[in-house]
N, C-alpha and C positions, 0 to 999 in steps of 0.2 A: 320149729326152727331151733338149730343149735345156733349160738351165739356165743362164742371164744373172745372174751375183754383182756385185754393185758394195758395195765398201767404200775407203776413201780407201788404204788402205794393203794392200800383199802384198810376199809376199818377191821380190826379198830383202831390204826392208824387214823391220825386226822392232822398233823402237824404241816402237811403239804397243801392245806386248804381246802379252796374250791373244787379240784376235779375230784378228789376225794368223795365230799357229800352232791357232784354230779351222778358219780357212778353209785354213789348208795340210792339215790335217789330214784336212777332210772332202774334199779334191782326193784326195788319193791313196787315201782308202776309198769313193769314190763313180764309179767308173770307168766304169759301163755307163750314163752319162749322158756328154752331148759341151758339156761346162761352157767356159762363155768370162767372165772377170772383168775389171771392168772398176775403174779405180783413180788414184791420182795415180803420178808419175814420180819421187817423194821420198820422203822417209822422215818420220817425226813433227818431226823439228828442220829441215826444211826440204834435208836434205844428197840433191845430186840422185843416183837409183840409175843404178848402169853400165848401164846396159839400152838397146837401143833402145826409143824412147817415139812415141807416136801413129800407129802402127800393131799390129796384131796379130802377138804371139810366141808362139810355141809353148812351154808348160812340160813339160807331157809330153804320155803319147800321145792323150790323152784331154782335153789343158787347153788354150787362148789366153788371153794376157794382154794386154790395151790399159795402155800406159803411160799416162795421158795428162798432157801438160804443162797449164801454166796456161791457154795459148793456147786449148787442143785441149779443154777441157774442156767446152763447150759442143754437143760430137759425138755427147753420149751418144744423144741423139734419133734421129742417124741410124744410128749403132750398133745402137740395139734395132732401127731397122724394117728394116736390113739381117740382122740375125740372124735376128729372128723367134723369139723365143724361148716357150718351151711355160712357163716360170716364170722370176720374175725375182726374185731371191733380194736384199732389201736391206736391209745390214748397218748397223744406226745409226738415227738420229732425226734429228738437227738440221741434217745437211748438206745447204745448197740442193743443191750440184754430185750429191751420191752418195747421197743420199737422196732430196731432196720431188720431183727433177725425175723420177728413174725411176719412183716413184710414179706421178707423172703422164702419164708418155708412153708407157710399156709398154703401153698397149693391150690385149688381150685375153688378154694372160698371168696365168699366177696369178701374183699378189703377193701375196711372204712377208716381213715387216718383224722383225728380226730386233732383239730392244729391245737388247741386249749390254752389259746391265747401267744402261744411259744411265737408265732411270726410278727405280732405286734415291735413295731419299731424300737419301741423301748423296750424291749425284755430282747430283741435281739441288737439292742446296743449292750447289752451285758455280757464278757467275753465272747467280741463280736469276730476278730476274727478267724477262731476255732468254728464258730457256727456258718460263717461264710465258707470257709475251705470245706464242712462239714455239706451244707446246701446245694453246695458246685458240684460234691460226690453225687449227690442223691440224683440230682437233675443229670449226669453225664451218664447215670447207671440208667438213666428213663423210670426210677422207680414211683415219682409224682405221675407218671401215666400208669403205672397198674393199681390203682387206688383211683378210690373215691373220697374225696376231702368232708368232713364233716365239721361245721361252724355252727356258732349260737347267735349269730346275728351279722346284716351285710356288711357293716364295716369291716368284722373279721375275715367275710367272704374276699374281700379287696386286699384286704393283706395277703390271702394265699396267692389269690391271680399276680399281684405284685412282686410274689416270689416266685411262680412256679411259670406263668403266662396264665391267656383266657385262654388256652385249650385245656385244662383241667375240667375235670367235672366237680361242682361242688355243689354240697347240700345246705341247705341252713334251715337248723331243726334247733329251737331252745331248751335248754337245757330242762330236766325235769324239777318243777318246784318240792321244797320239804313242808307240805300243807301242816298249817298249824293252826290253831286257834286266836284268834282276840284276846290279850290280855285285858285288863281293866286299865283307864287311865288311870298314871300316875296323878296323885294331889301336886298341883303347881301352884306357886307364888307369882306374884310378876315382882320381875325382877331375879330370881333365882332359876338356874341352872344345872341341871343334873345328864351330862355328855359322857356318851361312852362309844370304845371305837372295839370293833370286835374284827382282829385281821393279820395275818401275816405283819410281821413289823420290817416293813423292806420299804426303801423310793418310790414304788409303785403305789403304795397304800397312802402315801403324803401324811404321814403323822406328824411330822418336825412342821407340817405348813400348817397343821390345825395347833401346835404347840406355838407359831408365829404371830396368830391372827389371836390366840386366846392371851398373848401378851399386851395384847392395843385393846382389850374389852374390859368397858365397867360394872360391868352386875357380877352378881354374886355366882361363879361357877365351881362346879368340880368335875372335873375330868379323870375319867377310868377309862385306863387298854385293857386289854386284855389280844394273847395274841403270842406262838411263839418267835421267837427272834431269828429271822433270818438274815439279816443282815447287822453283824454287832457292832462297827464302823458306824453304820447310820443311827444305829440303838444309841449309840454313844453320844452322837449330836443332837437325839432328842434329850436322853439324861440330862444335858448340862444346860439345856433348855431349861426340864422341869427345876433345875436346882433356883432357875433363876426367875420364876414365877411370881408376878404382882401378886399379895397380898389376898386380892378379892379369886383370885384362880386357887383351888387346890388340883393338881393333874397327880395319881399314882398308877401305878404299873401293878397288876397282877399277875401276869403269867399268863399261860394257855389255859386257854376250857374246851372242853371236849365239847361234841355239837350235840351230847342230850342232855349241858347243861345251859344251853344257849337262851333257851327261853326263860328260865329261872332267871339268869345273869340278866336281863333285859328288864325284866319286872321292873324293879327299882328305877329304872332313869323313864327319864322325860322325850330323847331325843338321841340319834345312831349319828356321829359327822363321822365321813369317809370320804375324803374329797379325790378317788384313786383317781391313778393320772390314763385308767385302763380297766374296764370291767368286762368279761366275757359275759358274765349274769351278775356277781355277785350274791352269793350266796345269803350270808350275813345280812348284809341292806335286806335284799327280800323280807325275810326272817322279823326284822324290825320291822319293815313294813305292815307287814302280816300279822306282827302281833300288835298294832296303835302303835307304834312310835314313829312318828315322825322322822327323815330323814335330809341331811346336810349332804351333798355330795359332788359331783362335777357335774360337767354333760358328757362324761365320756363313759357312762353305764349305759345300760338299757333301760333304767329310771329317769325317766325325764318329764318335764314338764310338770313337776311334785308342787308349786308355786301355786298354779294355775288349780292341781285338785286337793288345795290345804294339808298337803300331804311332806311337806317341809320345802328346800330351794336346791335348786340346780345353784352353783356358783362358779364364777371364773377362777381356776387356781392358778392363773395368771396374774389375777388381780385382789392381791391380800384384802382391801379393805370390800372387796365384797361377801368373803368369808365370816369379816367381823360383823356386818351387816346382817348377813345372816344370822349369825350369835346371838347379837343382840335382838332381834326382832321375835325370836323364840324364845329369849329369855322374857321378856317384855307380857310377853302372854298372861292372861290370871284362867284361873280355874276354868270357866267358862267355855275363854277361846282355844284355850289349850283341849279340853276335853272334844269341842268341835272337831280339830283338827286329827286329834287321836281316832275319831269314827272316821272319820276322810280315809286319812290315812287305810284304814282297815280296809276301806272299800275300794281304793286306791288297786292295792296288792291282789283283792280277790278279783276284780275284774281284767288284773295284766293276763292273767295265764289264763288259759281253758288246758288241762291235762288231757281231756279225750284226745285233741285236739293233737297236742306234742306227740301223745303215742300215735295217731295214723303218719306224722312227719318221719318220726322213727321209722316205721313200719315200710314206709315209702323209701326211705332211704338205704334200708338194711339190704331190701329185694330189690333194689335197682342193680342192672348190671351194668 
């Protein structure tokens, strides 16, 4: 099987998040396919990657990468009808260059249109009505009928039919996990606190609401982002948050880390809060998961019910005082209960996913016509 991916971004870009380490993901668990992906030569803030760009690089043994610059981006045309590809996998919705055009000119491949969370109600109240006037095009052209919709879970299945109707065809196949290892618990205190949030810094991720709730708590915490800033407006209302921190909170800001230092970065804390208001997978969370940490989060991931397997709490982000609830209750912990909870946790993660399992959904959805 050839399999042609186009989404604006790939590593070693990582600054655009989640779909980023989806597609690194499904490259190295999807090998008996001869995948070529096709992308910008930047990263989300525009910074250019070291790479050679506009021609085809080998990623591994099974993968090509087209950088392509700004110039070059108008190649994609000749790119497919030089590949030939048996499916042409496209990550996104609204971009002319890496979405509507492969759409359009892939010819006789199956098209898989990959929503990555872009139809979720919040993320299309964000300049909403460029993307409405934008939706009305797509559905008047009938191009939601020559595609096949690709989701990571039903409730996103429902936001496509919401937008497009039930006569789409849609898939829902999970996203592929970054298998890692079990770290060692962290030594805990009760009473002390060590929180770290690994994530786009945008309204979606809720930092300024885990910066709200760590203002109403009494034990000893510190809090570390990490993460780059998309949204500097919101950045700015968590800064004057952190300036204003009880005493027993220290919160600081690191910057981005790339995702082969994600594991390292984790070592040291006790506990991941992410309370998004939206997870397609959540990549991050997982990751914590996977390595013992415990995790704070909403019910609006595909991590749920973490309470029930000592695996940390689903919370209301509706309701600030059960965030702090949660705080505290992990803070509270001593050595003991905390390190129980880190084995849960582990086992937690390893039995969410079976990967045999993701790749025959892949496989099933790729060859469906």
């Amino acid at each position: 099987m050839k399999l042609f991916i186009t989404y604006e971004y790939f590593l070693p870009a990582y600054k655009a998040g989640g779909p980023v380490q989806s597609l690194a993901n499904l490259v190295a668990n999807y090998s008996h396919a001869e995948i070529y992906i096709y992308c910008r030569n930047t990263d989300l803030d525009g910074t250019v990657l070291n790479v050679k760009h506009d021609e085809w690089v080998s990623f591994n043994s099974h993968t090509k990468v087209f950088y392509a610059s700004a110039k070059a981006e108008e190649t994609v045309y000749d790119l497919l009808t030089d590949v030939n590809p048996d499916v042409v996998f496209i990550n996104g919705i609204f971009s002319p260059s890496y979405n509507l055009k492969p759409l359009l000119w892939s010819g006789d491949a199956n098209k898989v249109v990959s929503a990555r969370g872009m139809l979720h109600p919040g993320a299309l109240s964000q300049k909403s009505l460029k993307k409405k006037i934008y939706l009305a095009a797509y559905k008047l052209l009938g191009l939601h009928k020559k595609c096949i919709f690709h989701v990571t879970t039903q409730e996103e299945k429902q936001y496509v039919t919401d937008t497009f109707g039930n006569g789409v065809k849609v898939y829902v196949a999970p996203n592929f996990p970054n298998v890692i290892d079990k770290l060692s618990a962290t030594q805990k205190e009760p009473g002390k606190l060590k929180l770290v949030t690994i994530a786009l810094i945008s309204p979606m991720k809720n930092i300024k609401l885990v910066l709200e709730a760590l203002s109403k708590c009494s034990s000893s915490i510190t809090y570390d982002i990490y993460g780059p800033v998309k949204d500097a407006a919101y950045w700015q209302e968590c800064q004057q948050l952190i300036a204003t921190m009880p005493n027993n909170v220290c919160a600081q800001y690191h910057g981005a880390v790339t995702p082969d230092k994600i594991l390292n970065t984790l070592a040291d804390f006790h506990c991941m809060i992410q309370p998004s208001k939206s997870e397609n997978f959540g990549h991050a969370i997982y990751e914590a998961l996977a390595a013992g940490k415990p995790v704070i989060t909403s019910h609006y991931t595909p991590w749920n019910k973490l309470e029930e397997a000592n695996a940390g709490f689903n919370v209301d982000i509706n309701n600030i005082q059960s965030i702090v609830d949660a705080i505290e209750k992990m803070a509270s912990l001593d050595n003991a209960a905390y390190a129980a909870s880190s084995s849960a946790t582990g086992q937690y993660a390893k039995k969410s996913i079976d990967v045999a399992s993701v790749r025959k959904d892949y496989d099933a959805m790729f060859l469906s016509k």
